[in-house]
C-alpha positions as CSV (number, residue, x, y, z in Angstrom):
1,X,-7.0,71.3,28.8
2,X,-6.3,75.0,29.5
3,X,-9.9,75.5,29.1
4,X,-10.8,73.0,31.2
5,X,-9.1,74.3,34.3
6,X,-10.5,77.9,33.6
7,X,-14.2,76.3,34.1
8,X,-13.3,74.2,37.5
9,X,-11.7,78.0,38.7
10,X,-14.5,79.2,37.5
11,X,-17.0,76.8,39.5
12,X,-14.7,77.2,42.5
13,X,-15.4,80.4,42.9
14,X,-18.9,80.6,42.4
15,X,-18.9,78.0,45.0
16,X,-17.0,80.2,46.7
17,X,-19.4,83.3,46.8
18,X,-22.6,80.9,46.8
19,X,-20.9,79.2,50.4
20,X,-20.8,83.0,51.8
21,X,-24.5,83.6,51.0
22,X,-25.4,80.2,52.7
23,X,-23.3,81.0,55.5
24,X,-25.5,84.6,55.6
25,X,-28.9,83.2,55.1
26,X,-29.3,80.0,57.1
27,X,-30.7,80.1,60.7
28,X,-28.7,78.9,63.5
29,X,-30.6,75.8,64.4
30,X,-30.5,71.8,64.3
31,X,-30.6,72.0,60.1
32,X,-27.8,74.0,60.5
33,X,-25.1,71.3,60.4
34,X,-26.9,69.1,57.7
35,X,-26.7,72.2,55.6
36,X,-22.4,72.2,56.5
37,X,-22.0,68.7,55.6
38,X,-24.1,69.1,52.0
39,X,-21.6,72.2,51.4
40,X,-18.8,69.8,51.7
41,X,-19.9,67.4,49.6
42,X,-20.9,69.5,47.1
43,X,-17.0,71.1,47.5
44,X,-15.5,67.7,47.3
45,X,-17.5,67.1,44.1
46,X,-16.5,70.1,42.6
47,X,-12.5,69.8,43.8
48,X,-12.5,66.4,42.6
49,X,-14.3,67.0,38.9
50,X,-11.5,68.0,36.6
51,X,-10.0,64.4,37.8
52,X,-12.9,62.9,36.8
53,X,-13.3,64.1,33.6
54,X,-9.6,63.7,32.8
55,X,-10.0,59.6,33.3
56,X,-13.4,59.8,31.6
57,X,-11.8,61.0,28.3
58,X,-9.2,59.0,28.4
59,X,-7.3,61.7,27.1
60,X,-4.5,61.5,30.1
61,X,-1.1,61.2,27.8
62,X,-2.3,63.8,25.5
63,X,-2.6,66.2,28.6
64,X,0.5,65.3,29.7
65,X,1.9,66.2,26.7
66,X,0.1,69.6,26.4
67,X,1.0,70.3,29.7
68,X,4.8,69.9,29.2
69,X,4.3,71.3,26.4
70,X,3.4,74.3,28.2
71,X,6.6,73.8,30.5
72,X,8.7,73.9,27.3
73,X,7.4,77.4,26.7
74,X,7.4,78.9,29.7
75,X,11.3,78.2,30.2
76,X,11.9,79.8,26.6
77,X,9.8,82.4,27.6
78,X,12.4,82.6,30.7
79,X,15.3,82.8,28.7
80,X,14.4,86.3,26.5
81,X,13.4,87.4,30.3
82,X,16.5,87.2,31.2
83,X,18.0,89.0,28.4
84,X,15.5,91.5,28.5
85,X,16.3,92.1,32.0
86,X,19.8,92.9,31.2
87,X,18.8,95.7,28.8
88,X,16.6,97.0,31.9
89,X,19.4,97.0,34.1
90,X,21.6,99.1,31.7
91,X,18.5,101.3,31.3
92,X,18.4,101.5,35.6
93,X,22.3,102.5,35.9
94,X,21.6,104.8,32.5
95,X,18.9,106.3,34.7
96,X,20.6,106.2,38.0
97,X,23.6,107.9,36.3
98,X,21.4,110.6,34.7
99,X,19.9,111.6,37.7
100,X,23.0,112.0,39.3
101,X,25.0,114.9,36.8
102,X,21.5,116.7,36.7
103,X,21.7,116.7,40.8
104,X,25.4,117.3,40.9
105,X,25.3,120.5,38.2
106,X,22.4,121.9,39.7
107,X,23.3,122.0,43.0
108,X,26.7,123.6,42.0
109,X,24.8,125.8,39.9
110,X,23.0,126.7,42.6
111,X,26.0,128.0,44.5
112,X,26.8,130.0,41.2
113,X,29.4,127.8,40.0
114,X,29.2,127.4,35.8
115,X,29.3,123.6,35.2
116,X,30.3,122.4,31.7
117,X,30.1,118.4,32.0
118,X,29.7,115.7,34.6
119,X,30.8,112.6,33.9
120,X,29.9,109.7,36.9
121,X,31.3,106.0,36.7
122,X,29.5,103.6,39.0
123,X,30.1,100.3,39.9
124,X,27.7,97.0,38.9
125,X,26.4,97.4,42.2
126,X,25.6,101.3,41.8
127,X,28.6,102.3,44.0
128,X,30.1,105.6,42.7
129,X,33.0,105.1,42.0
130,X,34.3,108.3,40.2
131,X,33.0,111.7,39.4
132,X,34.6,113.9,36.9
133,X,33.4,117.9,36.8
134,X,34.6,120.4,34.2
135,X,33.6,124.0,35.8
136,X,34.5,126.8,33.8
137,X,37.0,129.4,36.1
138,X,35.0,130.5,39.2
139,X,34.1,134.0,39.7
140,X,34.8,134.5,43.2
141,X,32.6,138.0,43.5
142,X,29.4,135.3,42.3
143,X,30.3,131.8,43.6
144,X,29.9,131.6,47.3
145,X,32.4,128.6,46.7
146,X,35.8,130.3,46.2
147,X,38.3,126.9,45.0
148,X,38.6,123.7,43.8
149,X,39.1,122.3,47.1
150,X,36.1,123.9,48.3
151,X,34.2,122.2,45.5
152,X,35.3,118.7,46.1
153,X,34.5,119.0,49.8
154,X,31.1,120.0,48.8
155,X,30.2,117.3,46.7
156,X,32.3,114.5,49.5
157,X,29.6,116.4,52.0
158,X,26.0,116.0,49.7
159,X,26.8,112.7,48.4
160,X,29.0,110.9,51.3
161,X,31.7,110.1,48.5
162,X,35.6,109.8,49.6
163,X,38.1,112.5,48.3
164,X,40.2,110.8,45.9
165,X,37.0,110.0,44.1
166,X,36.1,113.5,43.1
167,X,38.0,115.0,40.3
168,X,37.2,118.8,39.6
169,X,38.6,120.6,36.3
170,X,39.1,124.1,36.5
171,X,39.1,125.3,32.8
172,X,40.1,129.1,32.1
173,X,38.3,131.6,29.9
């Protein structure tokens, strides 16, 4: 049955390319339309095949049957999409979380602040919902960030997240 429909495809678009080289190569004169109208037929014909042989074959129950059949299969073939969807999603927020600390302790690293962790909890949605930094004790003569508070205004500023969301551990030597 399968096979069958990849042939009439098949035939289609041959038709398809052989109708564009017609439509090329014929002159524009009286024949012109004669040429049209044995096109169509010959589309009609080719549309209308599968049909025919389908009824010819008698074999219209049993392709019913393979084609739900098929139906069955694609809808358990649904089901493990859906669960392997889920695993992508924990993957993306994984990711998404990832990319996040790496961002975070580099650019505090970049204003000579020693970062020990990140930790970032996000929402199901990907809203942040809380970032937790460990810094070691800031070394004002290094850091051009001198405090905490400096810190956590920093961060509110690069990633547009409110205050009481940002928690910043100073640890001592």
């Amino acid at each position: 049955m399968i096979d069958l429909f990849r042939n009439w495809i098949s035939v289609l678009l041959c038709l398809g390319i052989f109708v564009t080289i017609i439509r090329l190569v014929i002159p524009k004169n009286n024949l012109r339309k004669y040429i049209y109208s044995l096109i169509g037929i010959i589309t009609i014909i080719a549309l209308v095949s599968p049909l025919i042989d389908i009824f010819k074959n008698n074999d219209m129950q049993d392709s019913i049957k393979s084609v739900l059949s098929n139906l069955d299969e694609q809808e358990n073939v649904n089901v493990d999409t859906e669960k392997y969807s889920n695993v992508k999603e924990e993957a993306v927020k994984k990711s998404f979380i990832q990319s996040i600390k790496n961002d975070v302790k580099s650019k505090l690293e970049g204003k000579s602040i020693v970062v020990k962790s990140v930790d970032v909890f996000i929402s199901d949605n990907y809203d942040i919902e809380k970032i937790e930094i460990n810094i070691e004790k800031i070394d004002t003569s290094k850091a051009s960030i001198s405090s905490v508070t400096q810190i956590v205004k920093y961060i509110n500023e690069e990633y547009d997240i409110g205050y009481s969301k940002i928690e910043v551990i100073e640890e001592g030597d």
